[in-house]
C-alpha positions as CSV (number, residue, x, y, z in Angstrom):
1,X,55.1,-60.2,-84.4
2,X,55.5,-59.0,-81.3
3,X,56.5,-60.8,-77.9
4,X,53.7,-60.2,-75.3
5,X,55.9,-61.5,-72.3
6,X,56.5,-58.7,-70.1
7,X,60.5,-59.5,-70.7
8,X,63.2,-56.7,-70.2
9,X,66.7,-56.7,-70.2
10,X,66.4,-55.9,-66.6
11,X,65.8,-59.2,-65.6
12,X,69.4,-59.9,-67.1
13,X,70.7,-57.7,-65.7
14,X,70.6,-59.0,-62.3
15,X,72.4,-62.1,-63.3
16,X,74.7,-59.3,-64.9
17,X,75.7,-57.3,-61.9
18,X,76.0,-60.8,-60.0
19,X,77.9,-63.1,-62.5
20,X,79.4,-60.2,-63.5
21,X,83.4,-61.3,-64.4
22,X,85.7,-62.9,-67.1
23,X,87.9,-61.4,-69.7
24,X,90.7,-59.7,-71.1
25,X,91.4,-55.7,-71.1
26,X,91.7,-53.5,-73.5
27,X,92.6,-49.8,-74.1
28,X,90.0,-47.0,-75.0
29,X,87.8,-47.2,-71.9
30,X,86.6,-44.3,-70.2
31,X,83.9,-43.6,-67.8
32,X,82.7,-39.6,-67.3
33,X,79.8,-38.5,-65.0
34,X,78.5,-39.6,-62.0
35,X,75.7,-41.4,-60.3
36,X,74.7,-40.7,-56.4
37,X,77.7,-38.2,-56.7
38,X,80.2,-40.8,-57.2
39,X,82.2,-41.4,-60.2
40,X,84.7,-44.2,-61.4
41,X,88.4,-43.6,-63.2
42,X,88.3,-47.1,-65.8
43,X,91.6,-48.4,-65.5
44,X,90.9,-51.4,-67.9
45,X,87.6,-53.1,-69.4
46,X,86.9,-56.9,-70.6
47,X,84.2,-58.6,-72.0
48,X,83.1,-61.6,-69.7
49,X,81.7,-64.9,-71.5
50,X,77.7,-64.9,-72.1
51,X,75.6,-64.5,-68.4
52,X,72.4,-66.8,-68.8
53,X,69.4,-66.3,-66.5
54,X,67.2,-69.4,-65.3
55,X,64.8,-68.8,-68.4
56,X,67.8,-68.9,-70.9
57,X,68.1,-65.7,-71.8
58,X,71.9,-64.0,-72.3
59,X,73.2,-60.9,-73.0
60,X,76.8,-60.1,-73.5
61,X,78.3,-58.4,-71.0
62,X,81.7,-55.4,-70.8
63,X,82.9,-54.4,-67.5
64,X,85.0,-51.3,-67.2
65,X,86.8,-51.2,-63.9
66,X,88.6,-49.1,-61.7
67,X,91.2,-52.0,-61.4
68,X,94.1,-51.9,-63.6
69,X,94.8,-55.4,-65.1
70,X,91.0,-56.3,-65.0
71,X,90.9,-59.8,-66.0
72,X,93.6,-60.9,-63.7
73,X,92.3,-59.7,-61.3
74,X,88.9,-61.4,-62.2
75,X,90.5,-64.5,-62.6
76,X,92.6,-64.6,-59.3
77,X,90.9,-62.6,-56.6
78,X,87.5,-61.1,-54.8
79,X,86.3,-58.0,-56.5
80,X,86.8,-56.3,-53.5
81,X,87.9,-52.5,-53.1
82,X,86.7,-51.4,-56.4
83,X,84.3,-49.3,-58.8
84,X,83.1,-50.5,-62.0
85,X,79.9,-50.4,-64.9
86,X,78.5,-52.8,-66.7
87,X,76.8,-52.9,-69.9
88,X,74.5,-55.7,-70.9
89,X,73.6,-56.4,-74.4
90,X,71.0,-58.1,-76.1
91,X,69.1,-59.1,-78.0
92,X,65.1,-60.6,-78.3
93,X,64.2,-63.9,-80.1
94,X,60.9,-64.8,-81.6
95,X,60.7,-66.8,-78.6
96,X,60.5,-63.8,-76.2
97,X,64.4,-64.2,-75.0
98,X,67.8,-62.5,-75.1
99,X,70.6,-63.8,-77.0
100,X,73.9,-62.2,-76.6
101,X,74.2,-59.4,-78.9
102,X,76.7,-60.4,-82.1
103,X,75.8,-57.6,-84.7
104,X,76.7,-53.7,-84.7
105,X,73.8,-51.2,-84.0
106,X,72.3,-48.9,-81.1
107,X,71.0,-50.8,-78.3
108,X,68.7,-48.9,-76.0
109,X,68.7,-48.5,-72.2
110,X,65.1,-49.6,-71.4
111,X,62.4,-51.3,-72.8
112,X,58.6,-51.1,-73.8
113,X,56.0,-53.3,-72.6
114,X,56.0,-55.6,-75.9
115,X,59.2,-56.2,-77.7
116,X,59.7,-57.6,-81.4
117,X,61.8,-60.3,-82.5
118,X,65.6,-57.8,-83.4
119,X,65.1,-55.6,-80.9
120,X,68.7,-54.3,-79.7
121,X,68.1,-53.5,-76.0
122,X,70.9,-52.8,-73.3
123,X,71.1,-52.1,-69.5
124,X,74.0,-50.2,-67.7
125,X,75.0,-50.3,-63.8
126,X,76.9,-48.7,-62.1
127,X,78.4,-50.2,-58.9
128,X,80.8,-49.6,-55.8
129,X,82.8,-52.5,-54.4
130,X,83.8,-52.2,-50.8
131,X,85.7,-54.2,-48.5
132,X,83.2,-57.0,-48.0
133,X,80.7,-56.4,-50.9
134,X,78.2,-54.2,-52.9
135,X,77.4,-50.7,-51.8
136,X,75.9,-48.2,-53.9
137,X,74.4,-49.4,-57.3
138,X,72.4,-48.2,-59.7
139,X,70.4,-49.1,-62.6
140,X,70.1,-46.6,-65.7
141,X,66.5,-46.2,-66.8
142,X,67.2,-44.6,-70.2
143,X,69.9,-43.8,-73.0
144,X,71.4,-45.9,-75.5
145,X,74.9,-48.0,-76.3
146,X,76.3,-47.6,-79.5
147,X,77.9,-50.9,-80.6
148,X,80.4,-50.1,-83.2
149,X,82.5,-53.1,-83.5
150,X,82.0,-57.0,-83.1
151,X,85.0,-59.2,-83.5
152,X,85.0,-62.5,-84.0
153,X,87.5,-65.5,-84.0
154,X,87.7,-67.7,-86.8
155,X,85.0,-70.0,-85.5
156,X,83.0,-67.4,-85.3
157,X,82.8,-66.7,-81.6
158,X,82.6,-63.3,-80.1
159,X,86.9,-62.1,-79.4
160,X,85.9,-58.5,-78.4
161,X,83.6,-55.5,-78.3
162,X,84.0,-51.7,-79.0
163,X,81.6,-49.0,-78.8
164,X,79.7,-45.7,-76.8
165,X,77.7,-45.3,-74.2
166,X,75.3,-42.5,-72.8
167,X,73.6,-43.4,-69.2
168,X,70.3,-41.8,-67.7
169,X,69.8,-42.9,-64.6
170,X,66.4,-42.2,-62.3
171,X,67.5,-39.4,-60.5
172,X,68.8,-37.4,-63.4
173,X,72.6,-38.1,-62.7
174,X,74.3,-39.3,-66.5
175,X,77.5,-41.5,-67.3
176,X,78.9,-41.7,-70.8
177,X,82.2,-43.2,-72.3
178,X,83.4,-45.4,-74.6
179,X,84.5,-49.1,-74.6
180,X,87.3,-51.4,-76.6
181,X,87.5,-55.0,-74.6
182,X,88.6,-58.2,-75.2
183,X,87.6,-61.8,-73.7
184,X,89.4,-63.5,-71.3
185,X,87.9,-66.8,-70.1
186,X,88.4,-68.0,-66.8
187,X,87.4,-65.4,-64.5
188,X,85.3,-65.3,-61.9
189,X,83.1,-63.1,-59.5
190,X,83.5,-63.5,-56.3
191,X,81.8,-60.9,-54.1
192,X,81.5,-60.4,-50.2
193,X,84.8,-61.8,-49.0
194,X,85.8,-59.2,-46.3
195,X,89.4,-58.0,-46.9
């Protein structure tokens, strides 16, 4: 049956750009395209721990980011000085909520009005880090990420992501690449310290 609540990933996605840290890198990340004419070179990616919003909803969360030993620097200083994306997964509950996404398949970049229990939905940002916090961000409106691989621990928790992305963003400008991340636990976003 399908949810009537007015729920997108967008409203994730918020608590994505803004708790948007912890993990481990990996190899295989790249970024192409552009968005408001400015592009990123992905020195490392990670997977951060699940983000919850304030009506329990989750979505997993990669960062690919211009900073080369990503989680450390996560876990030990202000993303300050830096360019990354980020791509939240999810998935809806009968209960009209995202759980972090845990299982293989295309998740796409947007949503309809009414979503069904399994729907695979993602949302990708692009954002610019200056000295003393956010500057140009974006939002993509359309597209789709490919999740090709989910590893899991023995227990059963999430160890790391792998997968393809395509971008559309509102003013027609694209970004597309490919992810391979690991978690890291411990790090931390810390945003708006001038440096």
């Amino acid at each position: 049956m399908a949810d009537l609540r007015p729920m997108t990933i967008r409203n994730v996605l918020s608590i994505a750009l803004l708790g948007l840290v912890a993990a481990c890198g990996g190899n295989g990340n790249e970024v192409n395209g552009s968005y408001q004419g400015q592009s990123i070179d992905v020195a490392d990616g990670f997977l951060m721990p699940p983000r919850t919003s304030a009506d329990g909803s989750a979505v997993s969360l990669v960062v690919l980011e211009s900073e080369s030993d990503a989680c450390s620097f996560a876990q030990s200083r202000a993303l300050n000085n830096t360019r990354l994306v980020t791509i939240a997964l999810g998935v809806t509950t009968a209960n009209g909520i995202f759980v972090p996404a845990d299982v293989a398949g295309t998740y796409q970049i947007g949503a309809p009005a009414f979503l069904a229990a399994g729907t695979k939905l993602a949302g990708v940002t692009f954002g610019v880090v200056g000295s003393c916090g956010l500057g140009t961000t974006g939002q993509a409106t359309s597209g789709a990420v490919h999740l090709n691989n989910v590893g899991k621990n023995a227990d059963g928790r999430i160890a790391g992501m792998e997968g393809t992305f395509e971008a559309i963003f509102a003013n027609s400008e694209k970004l597309s690449g490919a992810f391979r991340v690991s978690y890291c636990a411990g790090a931390r976003l810390i945003f708006g310290v001038c440096r």
